[in-house]
C-alpha positions as CSV (number, residue, x, y, z in Angstrom):
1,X,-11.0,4.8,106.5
2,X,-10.3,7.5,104.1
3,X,-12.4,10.8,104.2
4,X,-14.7,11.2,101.2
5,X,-13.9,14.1,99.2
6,X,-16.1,16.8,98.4
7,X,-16.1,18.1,95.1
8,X,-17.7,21.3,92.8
9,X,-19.2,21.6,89.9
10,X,-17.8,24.5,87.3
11,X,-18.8,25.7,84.1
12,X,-15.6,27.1,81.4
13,X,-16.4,30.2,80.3
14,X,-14.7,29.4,77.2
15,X,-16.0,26.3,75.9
16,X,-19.0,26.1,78.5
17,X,-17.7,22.3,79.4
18,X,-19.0,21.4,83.1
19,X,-16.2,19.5,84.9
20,X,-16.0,19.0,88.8
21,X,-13.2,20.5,91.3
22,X,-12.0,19.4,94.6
23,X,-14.1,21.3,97.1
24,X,-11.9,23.7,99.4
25,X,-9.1,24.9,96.4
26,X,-11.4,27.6,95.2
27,X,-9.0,30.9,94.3
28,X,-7.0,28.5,92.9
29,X,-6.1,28.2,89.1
30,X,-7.2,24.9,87.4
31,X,-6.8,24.0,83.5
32,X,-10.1,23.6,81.6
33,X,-9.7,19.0,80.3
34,X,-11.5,20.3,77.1
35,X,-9.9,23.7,75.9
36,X,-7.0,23.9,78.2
37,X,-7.8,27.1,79.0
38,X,-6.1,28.2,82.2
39,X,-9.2,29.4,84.9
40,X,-9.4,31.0,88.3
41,X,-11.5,29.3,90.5
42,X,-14.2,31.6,92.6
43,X,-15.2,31.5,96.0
44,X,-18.3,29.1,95.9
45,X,-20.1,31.1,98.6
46,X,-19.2,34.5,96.5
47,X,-21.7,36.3,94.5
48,X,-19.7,35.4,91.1
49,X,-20.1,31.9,91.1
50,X,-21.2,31.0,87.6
51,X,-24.5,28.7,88.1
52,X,-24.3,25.1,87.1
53,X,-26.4,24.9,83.6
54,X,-28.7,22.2,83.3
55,X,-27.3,20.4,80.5
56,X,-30.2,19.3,78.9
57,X,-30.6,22.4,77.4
58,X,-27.4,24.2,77.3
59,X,-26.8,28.0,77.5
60,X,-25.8,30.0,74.9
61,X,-22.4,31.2,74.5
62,X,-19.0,32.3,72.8
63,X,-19.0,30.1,69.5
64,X,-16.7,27.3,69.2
65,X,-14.0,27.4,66.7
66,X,-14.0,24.8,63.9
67,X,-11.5,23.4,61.9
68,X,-13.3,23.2,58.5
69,X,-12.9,19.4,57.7
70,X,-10.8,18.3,54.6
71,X,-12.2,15.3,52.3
72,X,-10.8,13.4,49.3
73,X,-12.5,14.7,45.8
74,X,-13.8,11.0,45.6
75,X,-16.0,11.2,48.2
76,X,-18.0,13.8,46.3
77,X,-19.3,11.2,43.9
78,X,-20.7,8.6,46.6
79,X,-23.2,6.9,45.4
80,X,-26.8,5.9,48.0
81,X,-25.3,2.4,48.2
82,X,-22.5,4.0,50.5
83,X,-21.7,6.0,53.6
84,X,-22.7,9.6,53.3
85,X,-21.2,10.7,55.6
86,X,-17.5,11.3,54.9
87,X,-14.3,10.3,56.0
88,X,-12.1,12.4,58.3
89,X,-8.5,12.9,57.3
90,X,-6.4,13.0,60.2
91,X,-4.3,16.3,61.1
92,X,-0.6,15.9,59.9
93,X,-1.1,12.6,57.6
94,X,-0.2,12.7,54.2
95,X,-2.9,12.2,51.6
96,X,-2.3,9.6,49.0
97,X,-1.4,9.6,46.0
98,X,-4.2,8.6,43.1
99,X,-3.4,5.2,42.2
100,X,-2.5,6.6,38.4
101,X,0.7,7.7,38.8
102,X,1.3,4.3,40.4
103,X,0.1,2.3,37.5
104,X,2.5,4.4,35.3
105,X,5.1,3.9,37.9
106,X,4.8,0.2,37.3
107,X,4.4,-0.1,33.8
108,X,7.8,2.3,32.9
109,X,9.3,-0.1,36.2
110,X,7.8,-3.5,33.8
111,X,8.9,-1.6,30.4
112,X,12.3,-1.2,31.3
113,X,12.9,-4.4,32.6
114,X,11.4,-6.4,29.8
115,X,13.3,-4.1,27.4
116,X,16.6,-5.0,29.5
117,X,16.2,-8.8,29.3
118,X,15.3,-8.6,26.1
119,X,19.0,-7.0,24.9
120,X,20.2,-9.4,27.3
121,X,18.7,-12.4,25.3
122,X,20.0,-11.3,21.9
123,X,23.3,-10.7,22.8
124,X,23.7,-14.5,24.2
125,X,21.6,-15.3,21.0
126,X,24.3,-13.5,18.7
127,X,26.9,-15.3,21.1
128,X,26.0,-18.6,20.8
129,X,25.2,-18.5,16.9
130,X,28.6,-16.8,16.5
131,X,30.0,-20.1,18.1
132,X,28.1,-22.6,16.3
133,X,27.9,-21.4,12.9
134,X,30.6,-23.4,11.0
135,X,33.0,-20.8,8.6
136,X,32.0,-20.9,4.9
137,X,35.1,-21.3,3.0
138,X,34.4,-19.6,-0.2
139,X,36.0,-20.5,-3.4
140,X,38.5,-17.6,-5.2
141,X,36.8,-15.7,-8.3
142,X,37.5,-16.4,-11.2
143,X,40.0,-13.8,-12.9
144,X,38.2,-12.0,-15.6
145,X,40.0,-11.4,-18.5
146,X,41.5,-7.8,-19.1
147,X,39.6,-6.0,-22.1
148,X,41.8,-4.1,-24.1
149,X,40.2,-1.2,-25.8
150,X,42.2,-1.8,-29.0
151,X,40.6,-5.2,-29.3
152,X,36.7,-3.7,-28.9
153,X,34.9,-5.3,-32.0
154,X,34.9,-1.9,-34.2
155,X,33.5,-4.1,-37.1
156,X,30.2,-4.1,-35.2
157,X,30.3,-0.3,-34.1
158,X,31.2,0.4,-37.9
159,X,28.6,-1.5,-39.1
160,X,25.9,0.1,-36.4
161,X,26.3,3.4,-37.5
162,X,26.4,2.6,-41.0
163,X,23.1,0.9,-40.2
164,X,21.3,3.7,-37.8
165,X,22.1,6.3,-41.0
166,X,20.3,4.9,-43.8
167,X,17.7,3.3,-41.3
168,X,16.8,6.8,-39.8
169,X,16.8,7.9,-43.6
170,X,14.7,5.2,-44.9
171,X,12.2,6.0,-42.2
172,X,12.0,9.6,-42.7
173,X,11.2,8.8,-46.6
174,X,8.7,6.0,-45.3
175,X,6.7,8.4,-43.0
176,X,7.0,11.7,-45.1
177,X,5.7,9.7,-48.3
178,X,2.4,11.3,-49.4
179,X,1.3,8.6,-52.2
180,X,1.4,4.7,-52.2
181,X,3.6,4.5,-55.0
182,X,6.3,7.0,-53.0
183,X,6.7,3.6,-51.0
184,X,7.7,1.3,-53.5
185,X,11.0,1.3,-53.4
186,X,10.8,1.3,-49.4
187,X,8.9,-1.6,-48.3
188,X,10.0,-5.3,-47.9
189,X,8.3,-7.4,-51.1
190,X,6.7,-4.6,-52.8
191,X,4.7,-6.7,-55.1
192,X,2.8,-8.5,-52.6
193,X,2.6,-5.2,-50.1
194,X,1.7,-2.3,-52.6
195,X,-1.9,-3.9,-53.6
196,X,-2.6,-4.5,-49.8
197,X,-2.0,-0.5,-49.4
198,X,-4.2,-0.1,-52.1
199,X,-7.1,-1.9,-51.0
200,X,-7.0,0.5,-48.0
201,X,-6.3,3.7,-50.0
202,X,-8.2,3.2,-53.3
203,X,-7.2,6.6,-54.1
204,X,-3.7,6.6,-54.2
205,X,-2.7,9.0,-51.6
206,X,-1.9,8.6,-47.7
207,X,-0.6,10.5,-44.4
208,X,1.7,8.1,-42.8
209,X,2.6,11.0,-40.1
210,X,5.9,12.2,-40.7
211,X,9.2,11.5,-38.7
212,X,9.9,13.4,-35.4
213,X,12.2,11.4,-33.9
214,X,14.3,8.4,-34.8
215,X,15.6,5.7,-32.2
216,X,15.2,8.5,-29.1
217,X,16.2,5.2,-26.8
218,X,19.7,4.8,-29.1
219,X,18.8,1.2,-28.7
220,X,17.5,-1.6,-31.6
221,X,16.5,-5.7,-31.5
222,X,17.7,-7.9,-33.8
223,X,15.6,-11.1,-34.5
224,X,17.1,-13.2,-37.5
225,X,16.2,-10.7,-40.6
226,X,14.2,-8.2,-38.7
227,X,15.6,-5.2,-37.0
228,X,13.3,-3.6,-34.7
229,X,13.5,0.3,-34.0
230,X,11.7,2.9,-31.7
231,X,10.7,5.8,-33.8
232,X,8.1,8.8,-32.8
233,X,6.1,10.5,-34.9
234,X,5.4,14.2,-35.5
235,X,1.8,12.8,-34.0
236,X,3.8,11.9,-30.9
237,X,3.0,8.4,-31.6
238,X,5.7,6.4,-30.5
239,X,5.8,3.0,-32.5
240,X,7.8,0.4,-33.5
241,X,9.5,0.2,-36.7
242,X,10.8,-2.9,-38.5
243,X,13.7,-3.6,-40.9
244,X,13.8,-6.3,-43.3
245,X,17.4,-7.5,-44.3
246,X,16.9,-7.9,-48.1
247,X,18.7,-8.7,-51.3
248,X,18.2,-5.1,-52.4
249,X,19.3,-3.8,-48.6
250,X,17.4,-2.8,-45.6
251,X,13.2,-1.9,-46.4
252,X,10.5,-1.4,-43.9
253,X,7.7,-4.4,-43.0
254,X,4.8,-2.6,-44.0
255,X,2.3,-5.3,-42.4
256,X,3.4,-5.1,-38.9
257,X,3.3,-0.9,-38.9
258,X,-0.3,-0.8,-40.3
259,X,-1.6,-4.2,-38.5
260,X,-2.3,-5.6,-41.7
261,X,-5.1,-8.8,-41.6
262,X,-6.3,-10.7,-44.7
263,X,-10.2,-9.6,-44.0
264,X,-11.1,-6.1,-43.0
265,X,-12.6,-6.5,-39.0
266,X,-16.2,-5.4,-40.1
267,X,-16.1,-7.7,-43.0
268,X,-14.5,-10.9,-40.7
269,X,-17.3,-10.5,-38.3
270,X,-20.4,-10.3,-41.0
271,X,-19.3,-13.4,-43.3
272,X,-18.2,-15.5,-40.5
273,X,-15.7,-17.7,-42.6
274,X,-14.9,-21.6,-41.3
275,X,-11.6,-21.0,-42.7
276,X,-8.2,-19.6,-41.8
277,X,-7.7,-16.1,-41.6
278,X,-4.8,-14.0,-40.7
279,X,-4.9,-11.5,-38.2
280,X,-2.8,-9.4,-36.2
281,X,-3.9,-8.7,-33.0
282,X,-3.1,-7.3,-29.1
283,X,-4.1,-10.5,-26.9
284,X,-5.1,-10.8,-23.2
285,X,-6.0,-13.3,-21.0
286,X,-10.3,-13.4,-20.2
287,X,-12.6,-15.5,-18.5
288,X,-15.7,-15.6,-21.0
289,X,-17.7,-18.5,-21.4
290,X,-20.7,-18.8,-23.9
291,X,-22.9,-20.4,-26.5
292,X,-20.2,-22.5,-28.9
293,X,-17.8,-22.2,-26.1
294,X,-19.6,-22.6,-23.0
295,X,-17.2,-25.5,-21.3
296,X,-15.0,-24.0,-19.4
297,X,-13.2,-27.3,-19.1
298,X,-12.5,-27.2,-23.0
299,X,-11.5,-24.3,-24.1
300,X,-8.8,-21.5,-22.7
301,X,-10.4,-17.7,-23.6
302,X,-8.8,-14.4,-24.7
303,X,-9.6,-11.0,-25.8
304,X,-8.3,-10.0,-29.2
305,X,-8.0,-6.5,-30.2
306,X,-6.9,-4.4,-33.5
307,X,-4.5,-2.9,-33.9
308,X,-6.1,0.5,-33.7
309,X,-8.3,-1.4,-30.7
310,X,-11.3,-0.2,-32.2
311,X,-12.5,-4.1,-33.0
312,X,-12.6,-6.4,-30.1
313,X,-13.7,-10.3,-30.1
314,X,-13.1,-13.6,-27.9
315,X,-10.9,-16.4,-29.4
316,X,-10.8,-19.3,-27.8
317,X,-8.1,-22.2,-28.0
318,X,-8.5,-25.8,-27.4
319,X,-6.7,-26.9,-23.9
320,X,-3.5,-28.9,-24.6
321,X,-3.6,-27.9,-27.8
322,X,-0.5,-27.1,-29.9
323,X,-2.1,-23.3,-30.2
324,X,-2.7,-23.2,-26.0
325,X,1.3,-24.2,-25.9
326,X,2.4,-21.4,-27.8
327,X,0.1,-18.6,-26.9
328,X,1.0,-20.1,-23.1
329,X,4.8,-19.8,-23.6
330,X,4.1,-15.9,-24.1
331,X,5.0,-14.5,-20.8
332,X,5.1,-10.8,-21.8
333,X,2.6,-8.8,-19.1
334,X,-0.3,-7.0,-20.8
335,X,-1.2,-6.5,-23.6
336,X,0.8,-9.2,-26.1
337,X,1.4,-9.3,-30.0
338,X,0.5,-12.4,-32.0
339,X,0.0,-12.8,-35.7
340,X,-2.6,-15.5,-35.6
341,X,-5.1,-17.4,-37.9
342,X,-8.6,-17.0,-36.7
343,X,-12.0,-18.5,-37.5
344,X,-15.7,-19.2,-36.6
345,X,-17.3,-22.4,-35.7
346,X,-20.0,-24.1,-38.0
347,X,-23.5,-22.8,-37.1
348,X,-21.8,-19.8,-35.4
349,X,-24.3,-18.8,-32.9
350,X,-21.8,-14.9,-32.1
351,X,-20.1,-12.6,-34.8
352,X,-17.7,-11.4,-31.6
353,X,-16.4,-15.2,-30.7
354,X,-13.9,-17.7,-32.8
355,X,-11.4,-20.0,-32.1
356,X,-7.3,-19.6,-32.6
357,X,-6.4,-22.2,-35.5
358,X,-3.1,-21.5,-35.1
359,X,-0.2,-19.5,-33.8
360,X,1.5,-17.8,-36.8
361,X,4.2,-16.1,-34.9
362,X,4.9,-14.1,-31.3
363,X,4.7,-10.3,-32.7
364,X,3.6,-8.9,-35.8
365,X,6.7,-9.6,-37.6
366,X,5.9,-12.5,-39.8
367,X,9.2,-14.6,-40.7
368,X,8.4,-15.0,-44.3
369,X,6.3,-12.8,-46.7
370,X,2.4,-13.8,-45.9
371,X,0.6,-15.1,-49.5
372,X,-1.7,-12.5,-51.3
């Protein structure tokens, strides 16, 4: 049988941890399990043995050394549902890193992949349609004749010129005239268009502005007989002038600078006549409906204005109508010119609405001279 060993109980005066010691090896050095601290065993008979503590209520003595402990920043929001107490990190183990930098991570990772196999598609894509699309075969141009500069028409250029001089002279005379009979011998049918002037300047005398500037786009339109003609005024109106190709030469259409209508606006709307009556007027496309012309699924609606668009009514036109056709065929944006015979209804229930007898003409230029 073995001999039962005897053993000692010590106390480290270090970290005051009580651990036992073979009885009989006292002056001996022994390591502390808890601090490693290296001890010299007393005598256990000598007068400096250190007492065993009662370890219910240990002694006090030298302070232990702690290691403050490190915690992640999201364990300072924890929230009652969870521990609170908090998590230890262990000595020498990296922390992690916060899982942002590995969503980024990913996406750039995702982003350039996508980006990659997207190239990679359209370059097969380019491929393939380079191989399947079938060559055009185009035919040759036609050769253009050569020009020669000799053979420019200088009939026309001769004859512009000729016509821009005593045009631009004509108009200065025109709009520098300060009586209605200074006109005379300028206007186209000067029998019919001198009385008109007169009804509108009982007096004899008129202001028609003065010339500032003739043709400043170099550019004219030639309709049939009428020669059309930018020309601004020392008013800085800039307005279109027309030429008349008469026996006696070139003159100036009167009716379509003023705007001329058989019945004075004011007048037109007070009488209310059933008949035909010529007007010159800016025209729009409108969406009024009411009292003679209150079916929508009858009539087509415009806006009319003067010429000075001081005076505005609603003409309407019968849909399919020979007068819808024409007016429709306009296709000019805005505001568009018509010289057009106007008038009201029986038992006119509006001075401001009549309907559009007739298309006279697309502009203001009448083709023949209108009748007194």
């Amino acid at each position: 049988m073995t001999e039962n060993r005897r053993w000692n109980a010590y106390v480290c005066p270090a970290c005051r941890l009580v651990f036992k010691f073979p009885a009989g090896t006292e002056e001996q050095g022994a390591c502390c399990p808890a601090c490693h601290q290296v001890l010299q065993i007393p005598d256990h008979h000598s007068s400096n043995i250190l007492p065993i503590p009662d370890v219910s209520s240990p002694t006090k003595g030298p302070k232990r050394i702690r290691k403050r402990r490190k915690h992640s920043r999201s364990n300072e929001d924890l929230s009652w549902e969870k521990e609170s107490s908090p998590k230890l990190v262990r000595k020498g183990k990296r922390k992690r890193k916060p899982p942002i930098f590995t969503i980024i991570s990913i996406i750039i990772t995702g982003g350039l992949l996508a980006w990659l196999f997207v190239t990679e598609e359209r370059t097969k894509s380019s491929k393939s349609d380079a191989t399947i699309e079938a060559p055009v075969v185009m035919p040759p141009p036609k050769s253009q004749p050569q020009v020669n500069p000799t053979e420019l028409d200088t009939d026309f250029l001769e004859r512009h010129a000729t016509f821009i001089a005593k045009a631009e002279e004509l108009a200065r005379n025109f709009l520098s005239a300060q009586s209605v009979e200074e006109l005379r011998p300028l206007v186209r049918n000067p029998d019919t268009t001198i009385p008109r002037i007169m009804k509108l300047h009982p007096d004899g005398k008129i202001d028609m502005g003065g010339l500032l500037t003739f043709n400043p786009a170099d550019q004219f339109r030639k309709s049939g007989e009428f020669i059309s003609v930018t020309v601004r005024t020392k008013n800085y109106d800039e307005r279109t002038l027309v030429f008349a190709e008469t026996a006696d030469g070139i003159r100036i259409d009167w009716e379509s600078w003023a705007g001329w209508c058989e019945m004075d606006w004011e007048e037109f709307m007070a009488v209310k006549p059933t008949t035909g009556t010529l007007f010159r007027v800016k025209l729009n496309n409108t969406n009024y409906y009411n009292f003679n012309f209150s079916e929508e699924a009858k009539w087509r609606s415009y806006t009319l204005l003067s010429h000075d668009e001081k005076y505005r009514i609603y003409g309407y036109v019968e849909s399919g109508s020979q007068a819808a056709t024409d007016i429709g065929e306009a296709v000019e944006p805005g505001d568009r010119f018509f010289t057009l015979s106007l008038k009201f209804p029986a038992n006119a229930e509006s001075n401001n609405q009549v309907i559009i007898e007739r298309v006279i003409s697309n502009g203001w230029i009448a083709p023949t001279a209108p009748p007194p």
